[in-house]
N, C-alpha and C positions, 0 to 999 in steps of 0.2 A: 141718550148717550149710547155711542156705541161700544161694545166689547171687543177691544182689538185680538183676545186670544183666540176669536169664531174666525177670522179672518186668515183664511190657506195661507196670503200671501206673508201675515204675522210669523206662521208659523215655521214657512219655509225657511223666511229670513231668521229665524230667531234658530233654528239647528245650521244653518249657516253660520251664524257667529261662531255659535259653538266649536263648530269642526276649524274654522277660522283660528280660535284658540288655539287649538291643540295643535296644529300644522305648525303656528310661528312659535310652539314655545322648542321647535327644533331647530330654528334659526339662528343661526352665530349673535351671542353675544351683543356684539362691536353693533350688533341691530338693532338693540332694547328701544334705543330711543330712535329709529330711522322707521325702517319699512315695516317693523314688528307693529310699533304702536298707533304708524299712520294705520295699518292696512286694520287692524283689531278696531281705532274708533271711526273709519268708514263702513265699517260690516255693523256694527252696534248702531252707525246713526238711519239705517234699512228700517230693522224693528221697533225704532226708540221715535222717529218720525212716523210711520203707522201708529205706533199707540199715543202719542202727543195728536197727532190728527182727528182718530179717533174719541178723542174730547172735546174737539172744536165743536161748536154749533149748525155751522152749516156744508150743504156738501161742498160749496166750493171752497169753505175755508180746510174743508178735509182732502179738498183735488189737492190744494199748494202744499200740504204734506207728503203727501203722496209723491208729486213731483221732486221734493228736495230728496224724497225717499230715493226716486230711479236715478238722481244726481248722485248718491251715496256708492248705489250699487255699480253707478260704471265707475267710479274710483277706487271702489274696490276691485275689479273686475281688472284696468290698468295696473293694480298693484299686483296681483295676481300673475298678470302677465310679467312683470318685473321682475319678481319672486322668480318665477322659472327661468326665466332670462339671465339670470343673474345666480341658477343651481343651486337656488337655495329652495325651487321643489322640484319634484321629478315628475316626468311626463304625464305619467297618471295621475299621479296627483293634480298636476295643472289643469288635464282633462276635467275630470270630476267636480273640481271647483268651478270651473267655466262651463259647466253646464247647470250648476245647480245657481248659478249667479245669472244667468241667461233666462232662469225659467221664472226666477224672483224678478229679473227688469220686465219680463211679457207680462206675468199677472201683474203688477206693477200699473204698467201699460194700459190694462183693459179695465182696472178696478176704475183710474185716472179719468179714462174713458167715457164709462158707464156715469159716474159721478159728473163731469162737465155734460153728461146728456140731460140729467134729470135736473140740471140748474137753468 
């Protein structure tokens, strides 16, 4: 069994949530239930598919989590983009997130990779 907290890409994703948090809880309101709580459980379903994966038994049954994983992260990543689009974040902020969601879809990417090589 593996330990998903040894895992960069867990850990990335999982301070990504975090800061994820804190960003939408300065989002109007009227957003509780729109792009707040989508964008909060596409960030959460990043680390929550790594460590569900990471319980699987085999690698390819941990590639298919992996992959729903890098489906999370560009859903987050278009909410991201909406968010700012929409000035509910500011420039840098938008930056900052779209690069830390970019670097969580490459290891993502390569973990997925490396995994469908050794099956």
């Amino acid at each position: 069994m593996r330990d998903f907290r040894k895992y960069e890409v867990w850990q990335l994703s999982h301070m990504l949530v975090l800061e994820i948090y804190k960003v939408t809880q300065k989002f109007p309101q009227s957003e509780m239930y729109g792009i707040t709580n989508q964008m909060r459980r596409a960030a959460v379903s990043v680390p929550t598919n790594i460590s569900e994966g990471c319980g699987r038994n085999t690698d390819a049954e941990f590639a298919r989590f992996i992959h729903i994983a890098a489906g999370s992260a560009n859903e987050t990543e278009y909410l991201v983009q909406l968010s700012f689009d929409l000035k509910f974040l500011d420039e840098d902020y938008y930056r900052d997130l779209t690069e830390k969601i970019n670097l969580v879809k490459k290891k993502l990417f390569h973990l997925n990779k490396s995994l469908q090589t050794k099956s």
